[in-house]
ROVEXZA-632694 format. One record per residue (C-alpha): residue number from 1; x, y, z; residue in three letters. Coordinates in Angstrom, 3 decimals, padded with zeros to 6 digits. Each point is the difference from the previous one (the first is absolute). Example, Ala and Ser with C-alpha at 12.3 -4.5 7.8 and 13.67 -1.06 7.14 Angstrom:
// residues 2
[1 [012.300 -004.500 007.800] Ala]
[2 [001.370 003.440 -000.660] Ser]
***
This chain:
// residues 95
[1 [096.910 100.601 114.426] Unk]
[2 [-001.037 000.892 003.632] Unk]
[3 [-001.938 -002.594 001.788] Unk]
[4 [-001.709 000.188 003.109] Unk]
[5 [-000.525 -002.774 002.377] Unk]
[6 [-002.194 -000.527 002.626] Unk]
[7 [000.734 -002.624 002.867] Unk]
[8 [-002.640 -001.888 001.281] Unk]
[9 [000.390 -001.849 002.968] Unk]
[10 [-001.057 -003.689 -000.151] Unk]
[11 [001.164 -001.236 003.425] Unk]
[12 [002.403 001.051 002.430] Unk]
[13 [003.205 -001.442 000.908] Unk]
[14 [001.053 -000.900 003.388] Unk]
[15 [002.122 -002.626 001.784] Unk]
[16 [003.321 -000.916 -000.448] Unk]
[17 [000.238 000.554 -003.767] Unk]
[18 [-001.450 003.598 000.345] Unk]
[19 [003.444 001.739 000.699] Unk]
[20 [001.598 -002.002 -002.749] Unk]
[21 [-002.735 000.338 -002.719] Unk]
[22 [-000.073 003.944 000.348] Unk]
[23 [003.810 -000.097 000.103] Unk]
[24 [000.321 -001.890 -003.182] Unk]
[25 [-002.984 002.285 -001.195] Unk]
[26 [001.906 003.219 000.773] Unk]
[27 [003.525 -001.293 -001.589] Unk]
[28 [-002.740 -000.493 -003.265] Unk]
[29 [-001.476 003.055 000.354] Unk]
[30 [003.752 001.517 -000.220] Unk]
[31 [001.055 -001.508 -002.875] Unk]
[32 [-003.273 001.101 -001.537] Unk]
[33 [000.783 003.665 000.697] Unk]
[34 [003.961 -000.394 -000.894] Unk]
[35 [-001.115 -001.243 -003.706] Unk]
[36 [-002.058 003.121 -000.452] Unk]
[37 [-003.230 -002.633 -000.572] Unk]
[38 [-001.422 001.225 003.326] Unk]
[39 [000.142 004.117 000.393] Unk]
[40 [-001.835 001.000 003.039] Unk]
[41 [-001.736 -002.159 002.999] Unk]
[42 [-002.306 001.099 002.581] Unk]
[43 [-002.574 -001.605 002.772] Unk]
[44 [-003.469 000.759 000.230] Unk]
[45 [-001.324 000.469 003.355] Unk]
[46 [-001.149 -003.630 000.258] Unk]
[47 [003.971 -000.774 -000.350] Unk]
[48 [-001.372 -000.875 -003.929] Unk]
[49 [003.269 000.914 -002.727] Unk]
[50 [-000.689 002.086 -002.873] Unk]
[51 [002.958 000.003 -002.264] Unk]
[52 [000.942 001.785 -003.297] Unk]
[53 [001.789 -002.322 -002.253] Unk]
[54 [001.421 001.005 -003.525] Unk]
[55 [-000.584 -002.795 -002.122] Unk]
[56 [000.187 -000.902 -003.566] Unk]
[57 [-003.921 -000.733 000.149] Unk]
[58 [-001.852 -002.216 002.066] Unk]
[59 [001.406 -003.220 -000.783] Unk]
[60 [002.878 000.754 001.515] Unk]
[61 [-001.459 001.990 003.124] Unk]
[62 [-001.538 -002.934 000.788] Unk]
[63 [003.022 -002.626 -000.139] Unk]
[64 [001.770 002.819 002.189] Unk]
[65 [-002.544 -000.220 002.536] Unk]
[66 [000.036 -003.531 -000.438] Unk]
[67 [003.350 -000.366 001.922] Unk]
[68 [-000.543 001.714 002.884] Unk]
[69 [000.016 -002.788 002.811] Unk]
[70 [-003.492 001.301 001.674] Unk]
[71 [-001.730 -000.658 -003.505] Unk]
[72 [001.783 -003.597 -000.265] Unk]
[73 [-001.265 -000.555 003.234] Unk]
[74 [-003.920 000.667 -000.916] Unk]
[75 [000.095 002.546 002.790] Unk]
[76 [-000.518 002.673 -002.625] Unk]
[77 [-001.122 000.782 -003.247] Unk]
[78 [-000.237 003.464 -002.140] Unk]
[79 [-002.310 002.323 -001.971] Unk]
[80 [001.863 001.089 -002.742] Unk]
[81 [-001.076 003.605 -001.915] Unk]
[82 [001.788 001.570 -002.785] Unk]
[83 [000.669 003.701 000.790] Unk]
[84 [000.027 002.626 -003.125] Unk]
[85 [000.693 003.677 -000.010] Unk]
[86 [-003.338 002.078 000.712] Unk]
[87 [-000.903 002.082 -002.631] Unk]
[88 [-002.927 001.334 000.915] Unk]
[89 [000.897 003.693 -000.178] Unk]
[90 [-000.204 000.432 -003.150] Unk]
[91 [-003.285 -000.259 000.446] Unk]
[92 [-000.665 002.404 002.840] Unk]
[93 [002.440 002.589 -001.454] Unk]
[94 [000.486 001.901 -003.201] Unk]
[95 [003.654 000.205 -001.862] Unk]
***
């Protein structure tokens, strides 16, 4: 199942820990990706991530997302959507 998940900021990081805490976070977000849990990553103009993940269901997307260092920290949290195949032509076009 394809997941979609929204960051949402809920305070920034700064101060010593910063460089750390995104290190960690990146070495997570790695992992993530080498597993095949977490397929494509990208930042919204606010510096936000949107990331595909390829989950079982949501359980699981969750607990994924769960161990990344910047949610562990309460820094952020996500908004999770199921994606499904569009199938709306079938209704626009005849066979």
């Amino acid at each position: 199942m394809k997941i979609i998940a929204i960051e949402k900021e809920l305070k920034s990081v700064s101060g010593d820990n910063a460089a750390a805490l995104y290190r960690a976070e990146a070495k997570q977000v790695y992992s993530l990706y080498l597993r095949d849990a977490l397929r494509e990553i990208y930042l919204t103009e606010q510096h936000c991530a949107i990331i595909i993940l390829e989950c079982a269901d949501m359980k699981e997307a969750k607990q994924l997302l769960a161990t990344l260092p910047l949610v562990q920290s309460g820094t952020i949290v996500f908004d999770l959507h199921e994606l499904h195949p569009y199938k709306g032509y079938g209704r626009l076009m005849e066979e």
